[in-house]
VODRENGU-269801 format. One record per residue (C-alpha): x, y, z; residue number from 0. Coordinates in Angstrom, 2 decimals, decimal comma, always signed. Example, Ala and Ser with C-alpha at 12.3 -4.5 7.8 and 13.67 -1.06 7.14 Angstrom:
<atoms>
{atom {+12,30 -4,50 +7,80} 0} {atom {+13,67 -1,06 +7,14} 1} 
</atoms>
This chain:
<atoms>
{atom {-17,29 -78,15 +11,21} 0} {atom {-14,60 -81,02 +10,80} 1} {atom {-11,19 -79,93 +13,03} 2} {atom {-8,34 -82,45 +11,91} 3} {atom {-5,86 -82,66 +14,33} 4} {atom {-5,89 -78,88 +15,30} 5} {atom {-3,95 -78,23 +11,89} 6} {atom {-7,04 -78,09 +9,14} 7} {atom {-10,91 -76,94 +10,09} 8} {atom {-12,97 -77,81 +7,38} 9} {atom {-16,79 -76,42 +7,07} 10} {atom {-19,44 -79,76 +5,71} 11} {atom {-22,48 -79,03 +4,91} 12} {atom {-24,87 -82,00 +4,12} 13} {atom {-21,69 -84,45 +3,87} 14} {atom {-20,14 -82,29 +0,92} 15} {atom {-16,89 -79,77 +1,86} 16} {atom {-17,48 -76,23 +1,54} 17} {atom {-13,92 -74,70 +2,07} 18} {atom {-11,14 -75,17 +4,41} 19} {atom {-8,69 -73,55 +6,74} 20} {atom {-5,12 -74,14 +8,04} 21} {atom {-5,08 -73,30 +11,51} 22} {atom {-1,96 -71,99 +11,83} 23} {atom {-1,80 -70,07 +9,27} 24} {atom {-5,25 -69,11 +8,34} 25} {atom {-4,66 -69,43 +5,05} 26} {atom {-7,31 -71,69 +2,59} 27} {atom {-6,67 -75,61 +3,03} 28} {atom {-7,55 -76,00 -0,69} 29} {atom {-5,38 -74,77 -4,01} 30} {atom {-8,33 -73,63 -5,74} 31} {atom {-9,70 -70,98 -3,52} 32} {atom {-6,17 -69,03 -4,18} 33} {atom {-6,44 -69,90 -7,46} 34} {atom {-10,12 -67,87 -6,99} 35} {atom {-8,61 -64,93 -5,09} 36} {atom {-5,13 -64,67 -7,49} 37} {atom {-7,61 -64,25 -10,42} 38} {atom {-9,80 -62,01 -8,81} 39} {atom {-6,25 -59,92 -7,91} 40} {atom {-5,32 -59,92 -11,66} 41} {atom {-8,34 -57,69 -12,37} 42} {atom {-8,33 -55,61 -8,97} 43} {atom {-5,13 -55,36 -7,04} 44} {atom {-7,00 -53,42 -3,58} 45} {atom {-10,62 -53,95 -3,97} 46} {atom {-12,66 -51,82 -1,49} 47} {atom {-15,43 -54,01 -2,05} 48} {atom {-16,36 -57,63 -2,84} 49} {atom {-19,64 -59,37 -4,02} 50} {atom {-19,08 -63,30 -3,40} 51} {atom {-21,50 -65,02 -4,33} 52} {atom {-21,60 -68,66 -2,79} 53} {atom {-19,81 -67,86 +0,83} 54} {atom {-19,22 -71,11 +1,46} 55} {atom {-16,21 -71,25 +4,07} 56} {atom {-16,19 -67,55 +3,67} 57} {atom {-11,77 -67,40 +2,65} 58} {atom {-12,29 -65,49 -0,75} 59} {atom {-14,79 -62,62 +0,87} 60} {atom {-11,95 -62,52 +3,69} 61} {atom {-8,57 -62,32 +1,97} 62} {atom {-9,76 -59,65 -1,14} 63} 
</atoms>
């Protein structure tokens, strides 16, 4: 875990970034992991469950 300046907490793993969080908001740090979850929401508006596969910073799972 990476905090950067108590604004964005990003998740490494072996020197590569997994995913990202503001803070604040607790929304994803990144534009394509809400480009992931608005396509997802095109096919399923209220999903009662998820498979993610890949958790990586663990946002998508989360937010559907």
């Amino acid at each position: 875990m990476v905090d950067e300046g108590g604004e964005y907490r990003y998740l490494m793993v072996n020197g590569k970034n997994q995913g990202g969080i503001n803070l604040h908001t607790g929304e994803s740090a990144y534009r394509y992991t809400d480009g992931m979850i608005g396509l997802a929401q095109m096919y399923v508006k209220e999903p009662r469950q998820v498979l993610v596969i890949g958790l990586g910073a663990g946002l998508i799972g989360r937010v559907l």
